[in-house]
N, C-alpha and C positions, 0 to 999 in steps of 0.2 A: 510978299515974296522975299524972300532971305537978300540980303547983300552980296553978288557973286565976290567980293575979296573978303566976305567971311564965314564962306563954305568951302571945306578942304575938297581938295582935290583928288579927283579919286584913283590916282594912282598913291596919294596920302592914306587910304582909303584900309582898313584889315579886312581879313577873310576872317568869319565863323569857321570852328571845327566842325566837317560834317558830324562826328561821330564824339558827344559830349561827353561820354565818359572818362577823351582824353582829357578834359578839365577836371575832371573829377581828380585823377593822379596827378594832372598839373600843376605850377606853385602857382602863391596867391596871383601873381601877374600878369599868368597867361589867363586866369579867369576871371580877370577884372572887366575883359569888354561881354564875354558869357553873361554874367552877374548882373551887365548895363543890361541888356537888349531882353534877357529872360521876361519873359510876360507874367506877372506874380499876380493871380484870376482866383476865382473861386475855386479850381479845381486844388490848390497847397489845401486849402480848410479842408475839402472834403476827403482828401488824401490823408491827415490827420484823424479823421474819426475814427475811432475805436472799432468799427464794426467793418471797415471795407479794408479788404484781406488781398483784393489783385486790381491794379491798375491793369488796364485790357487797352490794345490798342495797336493798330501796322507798325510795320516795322518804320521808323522814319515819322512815326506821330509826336514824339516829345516824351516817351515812356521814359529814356533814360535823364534826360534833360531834367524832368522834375525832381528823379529822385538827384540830380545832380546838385540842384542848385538849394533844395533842402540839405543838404548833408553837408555844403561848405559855405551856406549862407546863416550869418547872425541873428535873423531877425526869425527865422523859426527857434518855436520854445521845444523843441526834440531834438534829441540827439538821435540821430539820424546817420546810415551807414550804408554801404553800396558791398556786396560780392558779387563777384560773379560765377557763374558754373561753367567753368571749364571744360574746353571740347573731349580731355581726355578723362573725365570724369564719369562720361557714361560706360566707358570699353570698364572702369574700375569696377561698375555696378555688375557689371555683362562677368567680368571673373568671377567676382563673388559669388556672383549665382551658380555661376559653373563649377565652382570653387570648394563651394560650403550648399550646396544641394540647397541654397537661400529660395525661400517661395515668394512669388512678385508680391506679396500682400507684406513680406518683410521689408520691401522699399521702402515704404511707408516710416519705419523706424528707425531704418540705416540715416535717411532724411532727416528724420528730428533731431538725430544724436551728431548731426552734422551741423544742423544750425544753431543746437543748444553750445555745441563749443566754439563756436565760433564769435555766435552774440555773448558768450562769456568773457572770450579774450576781448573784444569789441569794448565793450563796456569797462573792463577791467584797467586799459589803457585810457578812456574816456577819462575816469574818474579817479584812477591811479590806487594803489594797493592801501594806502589810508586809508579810504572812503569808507571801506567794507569793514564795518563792525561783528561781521557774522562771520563763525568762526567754520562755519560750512561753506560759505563762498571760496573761505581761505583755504581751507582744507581742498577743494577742487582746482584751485590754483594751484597751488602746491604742487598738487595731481599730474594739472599737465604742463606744468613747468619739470616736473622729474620725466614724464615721458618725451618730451621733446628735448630735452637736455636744454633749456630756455633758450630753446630755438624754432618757438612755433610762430609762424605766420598766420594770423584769422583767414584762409583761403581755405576752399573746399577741396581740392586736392589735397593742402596739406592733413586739414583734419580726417580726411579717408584714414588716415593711418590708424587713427587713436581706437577708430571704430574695426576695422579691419583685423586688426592685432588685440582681439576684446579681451583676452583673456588678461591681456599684460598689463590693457587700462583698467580692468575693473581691479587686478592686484595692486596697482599703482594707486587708486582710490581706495583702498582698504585701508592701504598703507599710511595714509594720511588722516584715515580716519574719518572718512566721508559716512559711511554706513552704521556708522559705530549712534547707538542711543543719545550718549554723556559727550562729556569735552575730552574725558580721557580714552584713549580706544586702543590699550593694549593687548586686550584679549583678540581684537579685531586684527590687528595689524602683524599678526602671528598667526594669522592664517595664510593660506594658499587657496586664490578659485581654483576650482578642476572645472572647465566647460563640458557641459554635457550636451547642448544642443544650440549651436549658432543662434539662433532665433532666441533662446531665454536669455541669453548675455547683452545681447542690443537691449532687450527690458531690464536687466540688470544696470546696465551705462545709464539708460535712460533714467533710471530708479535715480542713480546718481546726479544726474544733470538735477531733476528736481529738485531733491532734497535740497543743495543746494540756492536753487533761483528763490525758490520758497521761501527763505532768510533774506531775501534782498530788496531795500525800497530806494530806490532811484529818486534822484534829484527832479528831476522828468522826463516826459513820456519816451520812449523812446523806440524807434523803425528802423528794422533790420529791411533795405531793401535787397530783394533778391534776381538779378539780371543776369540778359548771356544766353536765354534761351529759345530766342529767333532762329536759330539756323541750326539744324541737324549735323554734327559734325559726320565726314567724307566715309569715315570709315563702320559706322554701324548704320542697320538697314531702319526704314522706317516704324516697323513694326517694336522694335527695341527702344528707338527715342520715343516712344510714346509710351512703352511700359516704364521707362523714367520717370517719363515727365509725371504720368497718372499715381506715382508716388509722392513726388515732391506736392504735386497738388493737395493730394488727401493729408499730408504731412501740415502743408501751410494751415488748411482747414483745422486739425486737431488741436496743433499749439496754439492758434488764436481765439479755441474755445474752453482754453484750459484758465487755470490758476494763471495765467501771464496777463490775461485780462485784469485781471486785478492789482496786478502789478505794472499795469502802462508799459507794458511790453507787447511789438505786435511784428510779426511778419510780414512784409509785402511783395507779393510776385508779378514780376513785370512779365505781361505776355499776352500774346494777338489773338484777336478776337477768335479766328479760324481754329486752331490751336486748343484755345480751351474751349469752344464750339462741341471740340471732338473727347473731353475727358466725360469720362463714365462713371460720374459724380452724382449721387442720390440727389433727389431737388434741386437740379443744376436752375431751374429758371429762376425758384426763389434765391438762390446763393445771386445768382448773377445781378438779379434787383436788387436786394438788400446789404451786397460784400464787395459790390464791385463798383471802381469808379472808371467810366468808358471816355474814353477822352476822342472827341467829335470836333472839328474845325470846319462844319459843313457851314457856307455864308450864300448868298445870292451874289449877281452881277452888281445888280443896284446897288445891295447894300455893302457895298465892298469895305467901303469906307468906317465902314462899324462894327468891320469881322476882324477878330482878333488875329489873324494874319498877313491884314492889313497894319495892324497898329506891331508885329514884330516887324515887318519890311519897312515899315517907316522909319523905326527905331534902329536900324541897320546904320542907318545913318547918322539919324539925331543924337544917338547917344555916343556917337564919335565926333561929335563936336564942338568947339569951344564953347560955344551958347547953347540958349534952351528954343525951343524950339517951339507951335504949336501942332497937333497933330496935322500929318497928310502937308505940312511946310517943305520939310526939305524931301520928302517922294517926289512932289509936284516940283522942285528945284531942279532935284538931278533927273527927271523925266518929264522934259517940258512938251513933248508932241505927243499924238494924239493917235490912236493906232484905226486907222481909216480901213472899208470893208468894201469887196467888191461888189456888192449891192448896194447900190446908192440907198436906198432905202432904210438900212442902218446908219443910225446917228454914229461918230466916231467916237472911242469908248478909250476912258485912261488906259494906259500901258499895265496898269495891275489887274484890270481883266483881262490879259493875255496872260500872264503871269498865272492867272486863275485856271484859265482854258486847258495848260499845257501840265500843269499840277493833277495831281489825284487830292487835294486840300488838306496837305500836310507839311507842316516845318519845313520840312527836309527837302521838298523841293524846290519849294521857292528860295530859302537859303540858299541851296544848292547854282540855283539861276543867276542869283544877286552874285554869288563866290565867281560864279565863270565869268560874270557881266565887269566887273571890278578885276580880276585877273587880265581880259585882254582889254582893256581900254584906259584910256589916258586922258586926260585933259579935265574941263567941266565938267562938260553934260553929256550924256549919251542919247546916242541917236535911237530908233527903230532899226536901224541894218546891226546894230552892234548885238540887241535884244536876238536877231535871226542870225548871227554869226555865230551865236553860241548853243543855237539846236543841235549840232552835231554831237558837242561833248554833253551835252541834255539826255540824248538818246542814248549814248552810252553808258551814262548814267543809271538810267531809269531802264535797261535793261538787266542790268548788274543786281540792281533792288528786285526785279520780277522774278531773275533766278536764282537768288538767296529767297525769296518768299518760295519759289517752287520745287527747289532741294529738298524738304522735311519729306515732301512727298516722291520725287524723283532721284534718280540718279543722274551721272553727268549726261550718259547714254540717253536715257529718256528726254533729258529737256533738252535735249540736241535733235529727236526726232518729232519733239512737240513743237523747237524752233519751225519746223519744216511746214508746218500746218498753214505757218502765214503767209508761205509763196501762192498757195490761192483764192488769195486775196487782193492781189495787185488789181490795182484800178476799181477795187471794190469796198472802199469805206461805209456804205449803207447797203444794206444788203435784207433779204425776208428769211425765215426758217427753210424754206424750201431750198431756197439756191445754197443754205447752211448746208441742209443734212447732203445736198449733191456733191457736195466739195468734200465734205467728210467720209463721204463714201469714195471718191476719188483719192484722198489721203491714206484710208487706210487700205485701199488694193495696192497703193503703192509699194507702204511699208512692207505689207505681206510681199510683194514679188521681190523687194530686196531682202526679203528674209528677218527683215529689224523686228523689235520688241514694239507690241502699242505701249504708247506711254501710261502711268496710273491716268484714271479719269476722263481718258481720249475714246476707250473701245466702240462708245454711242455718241449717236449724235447731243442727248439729249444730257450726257455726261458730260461733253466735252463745249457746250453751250454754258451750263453751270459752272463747269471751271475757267472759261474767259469769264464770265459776270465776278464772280467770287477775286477774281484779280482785279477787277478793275479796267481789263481790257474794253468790255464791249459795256453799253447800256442797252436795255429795249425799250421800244420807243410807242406811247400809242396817240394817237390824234385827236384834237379836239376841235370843231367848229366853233368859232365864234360869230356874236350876235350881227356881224359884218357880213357873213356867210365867208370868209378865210379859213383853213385850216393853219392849226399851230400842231407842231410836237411839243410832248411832254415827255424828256425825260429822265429815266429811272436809274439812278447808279449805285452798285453794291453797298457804296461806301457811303451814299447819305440816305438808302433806307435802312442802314443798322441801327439799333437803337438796345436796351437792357431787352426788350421784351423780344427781339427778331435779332439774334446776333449774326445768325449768316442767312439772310435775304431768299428767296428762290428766284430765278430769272422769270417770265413769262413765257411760255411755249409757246410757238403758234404764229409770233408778233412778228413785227421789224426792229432792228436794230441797228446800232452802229459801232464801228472802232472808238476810240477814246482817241483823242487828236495827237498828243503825245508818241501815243502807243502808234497809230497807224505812221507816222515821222517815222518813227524808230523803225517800223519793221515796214517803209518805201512803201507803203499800199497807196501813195499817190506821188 
């Protein structure tokens, strides 16, 4: 056990940024303690392989985190970069189409010609305007250094422009001599495009982008990550952020089957399971085994001590320390008691299976725990009452996360009348299908005599069963006898039967169930 006068005190003590991508734009020194506690696993290798195209994963699993800590960390051999897509980026897509009579299947190349400029400027500042012996690289430099008036930002709002205004960037690339055969491109550069059809000028740009990247061999590999696309922004409906997204995705898919393979150039889309679950992708099972890397933090009680969200809460600490530490040293420091069960019959279990219990088995919560546990307390060590002092701002927490997950599909309306569903359930944490569908039938005679809208996925019972499971609200639960003649429960939660081959689980119909312990706190069912 550590020396109490040489372990800081944890009002000495930093908070983790919920939300990693403010290290990302941070300088080097607010992301030095990030850098410390980042858990660097097998998932960075498998992240680097050439063939896996989307990190999948909840919101709050560590999707931004990795590409964070690859992209401002040394010891990866890529040059590695973060955008992200902008809430106002889809209403852009939404004019365009409105705009330019654009067909959802042109998404698809408005995308490429967004990420092709962008990984252009990216790389070009990377490696600085010597590097590029290719007088086509130069030549598209040039490009949109004349279209922005050398005032471009690599941001996907800003490149909307270049694409938007095609007629002006593909003059603006004549002009330099992109399209031209030779080195000389005066016959070229004394033309004028005329567009004739929106749709051929995005393959004209694109033409461009090519030519081009084509000419270009990089120092190494390098990963355009592409984040920001967890949450629907307020103002377009459902059905519009998916015909986005169902672009960007077939987008990611082409350019990492193209000639950039070849060139250790690859695209990464950071996105939740649910989400790409729903894109209408030709051989989504095979893409999803062979493109995808799924990032799973699912551990047992026992083996807490071996689950790699144990070894970051441990490091919360140790790596703020003067000295080094051994694993599960300074946890067992600063949580010296025992969290005791009103069944005697339970042995008492470290304070990081509670930590466990109150989790959906990601980062972000248990971070989240440690952040509140270290904001209200002072001294040593922290007791048990200080761990339950902080379920309130927990619950508000992890509410805020369920209605960012439920937004893509909801409106504010809707997951205000979906909040309503959990008033009957007070005093009811376990509960069987039957007493489900009564309540639900109860619920929705409600809505109907106030006149409300049913929310997406609420109309059945058997709808509105799968979309608690699919959040993580409820598990079902089935029974086993053992050799003792006792019955045990066994059970089943959305988020540790996912796996490449089952990305969105089905509940069991028919069974019992229960709230998720967190979840029922949050919304007082006890």
């Amino acid at each position: 056990m550590p020396e109490r006068n040489t372990m800081k005190k944890i009002q000495e003590l930093q908070q983790v940024k919920g939300d990693a991508y403010d290290y990302y734009i941070a300088g080097n020194e607010d992301t030095d303690l990030f850098e410390k506690i980042f858990l660097v696993d097998d998932i960075v290798e498998e992240i680097c392989k050439p063939d896996k195209y989307f990190l999948i994963g909840e919101k709050g699993s560590g999707k931004t985190a990795y590409s964070v800590y690859m992209s401002k960390s040394d010891k990866i051999n890529s040059f590695c970069s973060i955008s992200l897509v902008e809430n106002t980026l889809y209403q852009r897509f939404l004019n365009m189409k409105r705009q330019k009579a654009l067909e959802l299947s042109s998404f698809k190349d408005v995308w490429i010609n967004l990420i092709y400029l962008i990984l252009a400027e990216k790389i070009r500042k990377e490696y600085g305007e010597t590097f590029f012996s290719s007088m086509k690289y130069k030549q598209l430099s040039k490009a949109i250094d004349v279209f922005y008036s050398d005032a471009f930002k690599p941001e996907f709002v800003n490149a909307f422009e270049f694409v938007d205004n095609a007629s002006a960037s593909i003059n603006s690339m004549m002009k330099q001599g992109l399209f031209s055969t030779g080195t000389k491109a005066s016959a070229e550069t004394s033309q004028k495009y005329v567009e004739q059809s929106f749709q051929i000028s995005l393959l004209k740009i694109r033409d461009g982008f090519e030519k081009a990247f084509m000419s270009v061999n990089l120092k190494k590999p390098t990963i355009l990550f592409v984040d920001g696309i967890d949450a629907r922004p307020r103002d377009i409906d459902n059905e519009q952020y998916f015909e986005c997204l169902v672009g960007l995705v077939n987008a990611v898919l082409e350019m990492n089957q193209s000639f950039l393979k070849e060139k250790q150039i690859k695209i990464m889309l950071l996105i939740r399971p649910d989400i790409m679950y729903k894109m209408p992708v030709h051989n989504m099972n095979q893409k999803l085994r062979n493109n995808s890397v799924l990032l799973n933090w699912v551990t047992s009680y026992r083996k807490y001590i071996d689950s790699k969200l144990f070894k970051i809460a441990d490091d919360y600490f140790m790596k703020q320390q003067d000295y080094s530490y051994e694993l599960g040293e300074c946890w067992n420091y600063y949580f010296p008691y025992k969290v005791e069960y009103q069944e005697k019959w339970k042995a008492p279990d470290n304070p990081f299976v509670e930590f466990l219990r109150y989790s959906l088995y990601k980062p972000r919560d248990i971070l989240t725990m440690l952040n509140e546990m270290v904001d209200a307390t002072s001294g040593t060590q922290f007791k048990h009452s200080d761990f339950e002092g902080i379920l309130s701002n927990y619950s508000t927490y992890l509410k805020g996360e369920l209605k960012d997950y439920m937004l893509i599909y909801m409106d504010d309306s809707d997951y205000n009348n979906f909040s309503i569903f959990f008033d009957y359930f007070q005093g009811h944490r376990n509960f069987n299908y039957k007493f489900f569908e009564e309540k639900h039938l109860e619920y929705i005679k409600y809505l109907r005599e106030l006149g409300r809208k049913i929310p997406p996925f609420m109309e059945t019972a058997s709808e509105a069963l799968q979309l608690l499971y699919d959040t993580n609200i409820i598990c079902y639960k089935i029974y086993e006898t053992l050799p003792n003649g006792k019955r045990k429960n066994k059970m089943f939660w959305s988020y540790k039967e996912r796996n490449y081959a089952n990305m969105q689980p089905e509940v069991k119909k028919g069974g019992e169930y229960s709230f998720h312990m967190a979840y029922a706190r949050a919304f007082r069912l006890f």
